[in-house]
N, C-alpha and C positions, 0 to 999 in steps of 0.2 A: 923646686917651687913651680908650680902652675899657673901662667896667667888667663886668669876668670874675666869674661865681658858678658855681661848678661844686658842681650837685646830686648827691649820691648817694641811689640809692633800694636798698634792702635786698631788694625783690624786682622781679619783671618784670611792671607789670600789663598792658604793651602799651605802643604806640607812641602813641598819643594820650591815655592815662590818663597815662602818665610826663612826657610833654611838656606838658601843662596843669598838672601840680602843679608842674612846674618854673617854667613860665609865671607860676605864684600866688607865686610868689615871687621873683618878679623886685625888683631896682630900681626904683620908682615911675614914678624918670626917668627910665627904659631908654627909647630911641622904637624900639629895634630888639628884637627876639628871636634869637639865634643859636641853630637848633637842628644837634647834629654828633652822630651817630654813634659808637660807641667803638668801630669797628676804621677808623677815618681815621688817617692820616699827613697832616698840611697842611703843602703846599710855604712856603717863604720868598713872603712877602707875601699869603698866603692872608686873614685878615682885613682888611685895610688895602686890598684889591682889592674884597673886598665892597662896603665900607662906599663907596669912593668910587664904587663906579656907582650906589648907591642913594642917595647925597648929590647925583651927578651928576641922577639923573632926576626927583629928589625926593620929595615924598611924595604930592603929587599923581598922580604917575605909575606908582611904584615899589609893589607891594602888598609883592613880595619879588624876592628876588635870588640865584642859585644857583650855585655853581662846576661845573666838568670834572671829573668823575669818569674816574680811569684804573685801570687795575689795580695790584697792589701792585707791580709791579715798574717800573712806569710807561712799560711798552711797550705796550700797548691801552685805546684809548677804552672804559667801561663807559656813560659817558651825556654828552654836551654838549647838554642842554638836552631835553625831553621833549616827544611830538606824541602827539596822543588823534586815532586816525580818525574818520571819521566812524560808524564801525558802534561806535564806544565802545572801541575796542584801544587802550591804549599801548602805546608804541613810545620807550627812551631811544636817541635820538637819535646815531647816529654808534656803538654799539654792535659790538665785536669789531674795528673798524679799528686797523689796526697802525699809523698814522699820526698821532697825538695831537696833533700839532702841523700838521695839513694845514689853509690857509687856511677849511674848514668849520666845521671845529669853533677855529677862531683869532678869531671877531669878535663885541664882545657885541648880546646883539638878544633882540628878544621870543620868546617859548615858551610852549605849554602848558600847561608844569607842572616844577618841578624836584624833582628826586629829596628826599625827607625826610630821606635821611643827611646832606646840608648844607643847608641854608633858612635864609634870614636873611628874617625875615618883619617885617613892620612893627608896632609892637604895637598903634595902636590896631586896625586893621583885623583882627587877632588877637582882638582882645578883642570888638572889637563884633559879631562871627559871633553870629548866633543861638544856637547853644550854645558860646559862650563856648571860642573856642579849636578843636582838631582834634576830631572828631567820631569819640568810640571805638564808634559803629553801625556803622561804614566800616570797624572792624579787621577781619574776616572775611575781605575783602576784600582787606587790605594797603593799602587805597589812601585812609588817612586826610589823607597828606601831599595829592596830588591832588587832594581833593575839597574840603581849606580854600584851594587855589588854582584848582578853577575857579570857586567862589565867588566868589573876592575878584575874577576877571577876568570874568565875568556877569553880577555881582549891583551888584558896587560901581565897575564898569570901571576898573580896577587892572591894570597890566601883570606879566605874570612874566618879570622877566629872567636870563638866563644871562650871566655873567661869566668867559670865559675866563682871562681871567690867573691866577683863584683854582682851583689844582689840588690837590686832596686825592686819594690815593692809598687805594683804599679795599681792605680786607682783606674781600671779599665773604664771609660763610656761616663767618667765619672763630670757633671754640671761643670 
């Protein structure tokens, strides 16, 4: 069993201001962070697929863990898994293909960086970031989620993995 605390914040200070105060209130004994988005829809077994690939690679291994992003109607890939080029571009992964289910985006394995609408992050490695958590310098940018995993995968050699079987259905830009 998983324990659920679901934060409400009264205004929007940002993606890494709302996520860290959420973060400061965790469970003590939380070892994971789940952070989601509120325009996701999660398929059937969407946490129970997290949890077991980051129980699978452990915590030695696992900094965090991230599902398949489709579109709301869940006939196109929005992201299986994220690649940073070398000239610094992201790029989610498998993006606009009408094939959600093609053996690419079907097998979990290491990545870049997973999209911030679902991250299940580990918490100490969460916490012991030098500023404690996602870094709201990075909001500007959008790229807070990214930049707390290519830390954890440079600084602290932490894998990010992608988890297909966890599909959440995301309402992109959605009111």
């Amino acid at each position: 069993r998983v324990p659920v605390k679901h934060i409400r914040l009264c205004d929007n200070p940002g993606y890494a201001t709302g996520n860290n105060k959420g973060a400061a209130q965790a469970h003590p004994g939380a070892a994971w962070f789940q952070f989601l988005n509120d325009d996701l829809k999660l398929m059937p077994g969407f946490l129970q697929s997290l949890f077991d690939l980051a129980n699978l690679r452990g915590k030695t291994d696992a900094g965090a863990v991230g599902c398949k992003l489709v579109t709301d109607n869940g006939l196109m890939v929005l992201e299986a898994g994220g690649l940073v080029w070398r000239d610094g571009h992201p790029m989610g992964f498998g993006r606009g293909s009408l094939y959600p289910d093609a053996p690419e985006f079907s097998h979990a394995r290491p990545v870049d960086y997973i999209s911030g609408a679902c991250l299940l992050v580990q918490r100490e490695l969460f916490l012991r970031r030098a500023v404690g958590g996602f870094d709201p310098k990075a909001f500007k940018a959008y790229f807070e989620d990214a930049d707390l995993q290519m830390h954890s995968a440079h600084n602290l050699s932490k894998k990010i993995w992608f988890q297909p079987l966890a599909v959440a259905r995301h309402f992109e830009h959605a009111g």
